[in-house]
C-alpha positions as CSV (number, residue, x, y, z in Angstrom):
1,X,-44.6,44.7,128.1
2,X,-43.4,46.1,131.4
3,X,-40.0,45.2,132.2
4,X,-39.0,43.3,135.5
5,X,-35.7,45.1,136.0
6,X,-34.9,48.0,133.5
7,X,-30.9,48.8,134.1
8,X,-30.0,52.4,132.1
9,X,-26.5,53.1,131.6
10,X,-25.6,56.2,134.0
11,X,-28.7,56.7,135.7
12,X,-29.2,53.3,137.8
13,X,-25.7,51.5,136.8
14,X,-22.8,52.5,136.1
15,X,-22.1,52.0,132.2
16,X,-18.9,49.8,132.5
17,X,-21.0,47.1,134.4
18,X,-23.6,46.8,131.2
19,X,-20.8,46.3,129.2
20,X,-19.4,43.8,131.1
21,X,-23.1,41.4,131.3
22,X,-23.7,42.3,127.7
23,X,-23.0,40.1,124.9
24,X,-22.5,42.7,122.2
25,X,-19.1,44.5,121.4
26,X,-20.1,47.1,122.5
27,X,-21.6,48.5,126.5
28,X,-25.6,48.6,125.5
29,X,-27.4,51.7,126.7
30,X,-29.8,49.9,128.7
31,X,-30.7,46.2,129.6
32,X,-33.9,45.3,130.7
33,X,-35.6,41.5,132.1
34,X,-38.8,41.1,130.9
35,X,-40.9,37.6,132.3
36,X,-41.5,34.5,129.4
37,X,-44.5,34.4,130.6
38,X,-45.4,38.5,129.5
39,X,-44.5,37.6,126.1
40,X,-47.4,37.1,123.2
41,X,-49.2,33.5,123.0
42,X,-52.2,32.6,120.5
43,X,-52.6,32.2,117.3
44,X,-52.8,34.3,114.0
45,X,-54.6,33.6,110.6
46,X,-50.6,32.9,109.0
47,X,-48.6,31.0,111.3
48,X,-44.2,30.0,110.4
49,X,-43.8,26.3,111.8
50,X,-40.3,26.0,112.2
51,X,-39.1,22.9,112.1
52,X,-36.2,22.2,114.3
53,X,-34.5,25.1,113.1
54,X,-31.6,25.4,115.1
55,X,-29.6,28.4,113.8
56,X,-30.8,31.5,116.5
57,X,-29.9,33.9,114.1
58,X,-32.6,32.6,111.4
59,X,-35.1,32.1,114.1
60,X,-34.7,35.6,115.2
61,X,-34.8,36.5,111.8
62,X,-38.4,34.9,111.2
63,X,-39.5,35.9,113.8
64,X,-39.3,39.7,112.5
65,X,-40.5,38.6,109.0
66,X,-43.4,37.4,110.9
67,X,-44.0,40.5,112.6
68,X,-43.6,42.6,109.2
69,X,-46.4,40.6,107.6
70,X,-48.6,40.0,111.3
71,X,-48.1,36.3,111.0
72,X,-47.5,33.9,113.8
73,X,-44.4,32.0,114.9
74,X,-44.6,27.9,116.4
75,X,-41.3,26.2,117.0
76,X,-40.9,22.6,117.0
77,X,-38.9,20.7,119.3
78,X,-34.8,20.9,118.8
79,X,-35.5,24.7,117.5
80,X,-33.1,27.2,119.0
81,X,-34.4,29.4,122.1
82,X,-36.3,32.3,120.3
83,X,-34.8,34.2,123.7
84,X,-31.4,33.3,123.4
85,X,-29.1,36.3,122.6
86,X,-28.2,35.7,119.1
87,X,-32.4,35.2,118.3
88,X,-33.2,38.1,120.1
89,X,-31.2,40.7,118.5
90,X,-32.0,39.6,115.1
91,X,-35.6,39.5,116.0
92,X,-34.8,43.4,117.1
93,X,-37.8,43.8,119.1
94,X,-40.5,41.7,117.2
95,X,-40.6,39.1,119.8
96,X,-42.6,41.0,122.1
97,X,-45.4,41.4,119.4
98,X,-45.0,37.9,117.6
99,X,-47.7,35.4,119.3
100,X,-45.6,31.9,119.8
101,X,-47.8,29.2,118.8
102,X,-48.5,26.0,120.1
103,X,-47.2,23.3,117.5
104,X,-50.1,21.5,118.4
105,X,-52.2,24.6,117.3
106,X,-50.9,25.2,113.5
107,X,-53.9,26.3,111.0
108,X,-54.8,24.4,107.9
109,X,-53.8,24.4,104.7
110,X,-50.1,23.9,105.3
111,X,-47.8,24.4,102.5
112,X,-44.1,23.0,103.2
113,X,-41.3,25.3,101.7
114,X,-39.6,22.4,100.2
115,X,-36.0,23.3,98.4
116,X,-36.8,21.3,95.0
117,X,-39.4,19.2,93.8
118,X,-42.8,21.3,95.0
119,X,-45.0,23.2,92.9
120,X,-43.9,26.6,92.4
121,X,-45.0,29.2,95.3
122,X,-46.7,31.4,92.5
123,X,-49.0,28.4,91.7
124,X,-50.1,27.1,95.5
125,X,-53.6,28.3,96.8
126,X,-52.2,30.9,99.5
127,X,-55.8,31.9,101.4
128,X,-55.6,32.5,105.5
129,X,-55.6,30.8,107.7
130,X,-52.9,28.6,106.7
131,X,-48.8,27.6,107.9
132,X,-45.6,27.7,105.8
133,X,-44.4,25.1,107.4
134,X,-40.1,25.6,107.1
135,X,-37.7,22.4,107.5
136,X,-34.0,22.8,109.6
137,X,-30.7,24.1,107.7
138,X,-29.2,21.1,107.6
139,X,-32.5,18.6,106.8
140,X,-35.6,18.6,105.2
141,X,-39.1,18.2,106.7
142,X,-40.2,14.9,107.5
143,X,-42.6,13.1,105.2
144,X,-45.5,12.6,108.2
145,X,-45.2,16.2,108.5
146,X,-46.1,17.3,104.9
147,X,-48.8,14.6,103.7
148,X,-52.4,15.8,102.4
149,X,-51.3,19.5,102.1
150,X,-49.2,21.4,100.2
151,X,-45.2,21.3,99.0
152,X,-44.1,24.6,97.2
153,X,-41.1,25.3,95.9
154,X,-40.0,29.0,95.3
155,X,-38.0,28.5,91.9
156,X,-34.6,30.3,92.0
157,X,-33.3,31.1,88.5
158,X,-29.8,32.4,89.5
159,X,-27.3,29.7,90.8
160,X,-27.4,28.6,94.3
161,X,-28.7,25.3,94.7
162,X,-31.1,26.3,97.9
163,X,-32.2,29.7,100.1
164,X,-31.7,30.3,103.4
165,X,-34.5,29.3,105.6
166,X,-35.1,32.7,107.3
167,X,-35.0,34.3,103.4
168,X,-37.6,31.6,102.1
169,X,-40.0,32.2,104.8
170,X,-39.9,36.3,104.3
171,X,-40.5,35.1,100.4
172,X,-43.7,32.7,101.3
173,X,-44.8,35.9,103.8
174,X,-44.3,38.3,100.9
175,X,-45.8,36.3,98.8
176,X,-49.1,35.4,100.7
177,X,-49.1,39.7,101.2
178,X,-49.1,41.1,97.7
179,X,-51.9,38.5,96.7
180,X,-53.6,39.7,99.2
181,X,-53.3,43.5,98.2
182,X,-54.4,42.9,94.5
């Protein structure tokens, strides 16, 4: 992607004025304006359906995870903004290679990444195309949203009752990979 505006510390602004637009603690190097509309749209074969996850940190964070293992990213409504600040430094770059796909558009099977109660990941049918369908921080995934398909559970022997959302999806991603390379 080509930016609109590319501003570079020293050579076409002065380096004091990044730091005082950034949102970092420190003056950024460069800061560049890139059009929503330039950024990836489609579909892939694995797809994350985030379901109104509102943290931008673990959106951001998915949002890599899905670029590590070439999978797909759709956001539900009452998600946070993929291009807020927080999202897009923890998606460190993968946002302008992740597709965003329509919710409208997720592939079948879905398996829901449910915290207790599913069968264990190891034992769901993982086969592209498909969506790991991933519930909020604070909630679970609706009932209407999780009928016919699949509910996995990834089973945690230690003792925390539940993972982080954005750690669960780069589980379900690894998990859907290493079948796939045996």
């Amino acid at each position: 992607m080509e930016p609109v505006e590319l501003l570079v510390a020293g050579e076409n602004v002065l380096p004091e004025l990044l730091g005082e637009v950034s949102t970092l603690g420190h003056a950024p190097r460069a800061i560049g304006v890139f059009r929503r509309d330039d950024l990836p749209v489609g579909t892939r074969d694995v797809v994350l359906g985030l379901w109104q996850v509102a943290d931008p940190g673990n959106v951001g964070t998915l949002i890599r995870s899905a670029d590590a293992f070439d999978a797909g990213i759709a956001l539900s409504e009452a998600c946070a903004d993929p291009l807020g600040p927080r999202a897009l430094r923890a998606s460190a770059g993968a946002i302008f290679r992740v597709p965003l796909v329509g919710w409208d558009a997720l592939p079948s099977p879905r398996v829901a990444l449910v915290a207790h109660g599913g069968t264990a990941l190891a034992d769901v049918p993982l086969e592209p195309p498909l969506t790991f369908l991933l519930g909020s921080e604070r909630g679970s995934l609706p009932d209407d949203l999780v009928t016919g398909d699949y509910k996995a559970t990834i089973p945690l022997p230690g003792k925390a009752e539940s993972l982080n959302v954005a750690a669960a999806g780069a589980i379900a991603l690894y998990e859907l990979s290493r079948r796939s390379s045996l």
